[in-house]
Structure formats: C-alpha cells, structure tokens
C-alpha positions in Angstrom: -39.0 28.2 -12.0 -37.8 25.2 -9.3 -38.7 22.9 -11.8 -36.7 24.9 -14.7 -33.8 24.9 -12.5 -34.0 21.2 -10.9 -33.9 20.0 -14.7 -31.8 22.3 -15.9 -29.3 20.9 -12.8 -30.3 17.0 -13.5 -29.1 17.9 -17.3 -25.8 19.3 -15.9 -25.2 16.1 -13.7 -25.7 14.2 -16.2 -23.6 15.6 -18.7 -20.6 16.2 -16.5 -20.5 12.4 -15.6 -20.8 11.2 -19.0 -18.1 13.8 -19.9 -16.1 12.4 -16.6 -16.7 9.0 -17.8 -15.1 9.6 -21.0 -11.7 11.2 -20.1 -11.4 9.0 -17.0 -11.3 5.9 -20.1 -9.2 7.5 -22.0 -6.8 8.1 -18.9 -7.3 4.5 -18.2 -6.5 3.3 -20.9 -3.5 5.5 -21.7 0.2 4.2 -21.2 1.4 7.2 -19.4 -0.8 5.5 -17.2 0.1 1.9 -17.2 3.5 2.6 -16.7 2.8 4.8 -13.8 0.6 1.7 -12.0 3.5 -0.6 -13.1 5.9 1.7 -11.2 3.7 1.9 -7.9 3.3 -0.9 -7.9 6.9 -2.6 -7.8 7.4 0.2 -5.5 5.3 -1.5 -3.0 6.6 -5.0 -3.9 10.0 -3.9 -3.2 9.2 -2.2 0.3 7.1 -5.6 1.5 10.4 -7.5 0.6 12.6 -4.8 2.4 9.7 -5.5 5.2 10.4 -8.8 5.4 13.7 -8.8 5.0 14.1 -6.5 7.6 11.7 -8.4 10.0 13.2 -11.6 9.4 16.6 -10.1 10.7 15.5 -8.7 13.4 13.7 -12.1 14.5 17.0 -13.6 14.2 18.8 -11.2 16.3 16.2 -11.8 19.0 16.7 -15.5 18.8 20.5 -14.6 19.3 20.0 -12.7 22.2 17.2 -15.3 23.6 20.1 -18.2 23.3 22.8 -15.7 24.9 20.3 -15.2 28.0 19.6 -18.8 28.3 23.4 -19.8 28.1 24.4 -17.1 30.6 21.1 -17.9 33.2 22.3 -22.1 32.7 25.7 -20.8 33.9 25.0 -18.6 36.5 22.5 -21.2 37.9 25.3 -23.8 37.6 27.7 -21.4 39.3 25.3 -21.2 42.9 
C-alpha cells in the first residue's frame, strides 16, 4: 500500500513539473510578457537615474554649505 502510494505520489510530481515546465515556456516566451519585463525594467533605470540625480544634488549642496562654513570660520578667525 506505501509503495502504491509513494509511486502513485512520485508519478504526480512528476507530471505536475512537466505540466509547470510547459506553461511557465509558453509564459516566457509570450509578449504580454516581454513587454511587461521591458516595462520593469526601465522602471528601475529611471529610479537609479532619479537616484543619482538626486544624490549628486544633494552632494553639491553639501559642498555649498562646507565652502559657506569655511568662509565664515576664515572670517571670524580673522576678526579675533
């Protein structure tokens, strides 16, 4: 009876990932697909630039405020 059932259950694996391997190629393969990969995709290529972009200004903003600090510490220091 175990051996019945641990074939009978080996058969079913089997079957459902050859069935699985099927659809998940055909959904791979499909171009509802494609263009949904496409899509993330520039998605994420658009938010790394807005990263960047972002990053970079706010590098040069710190630089700004850096000079600023120095230029008010030389003039205070001058001032004594």
């Amino acid at each position: 009876m175990l051996s019945k059932c641990l074939k009978s259950c080996k058969f079913i694996c089997f079957t459902c990932g050859a069935v699985t391997a099927i659809i998940g190629s055909r959904v791979l393969k499909s171009e509802k697909t494609r263009k949904a990969c496409v899509q993330g995709l520039a998605k994420g290529m658009k938010l790394k630039h807005d990263a960047q972009v972002t990053l970079q200004n706010m590098k040069e903003e710190a630089q700004d405020i850096f000079c600023d600090a120095m230029q008010e510490a030389d003039i205070e220091e001058d001032a004594e």
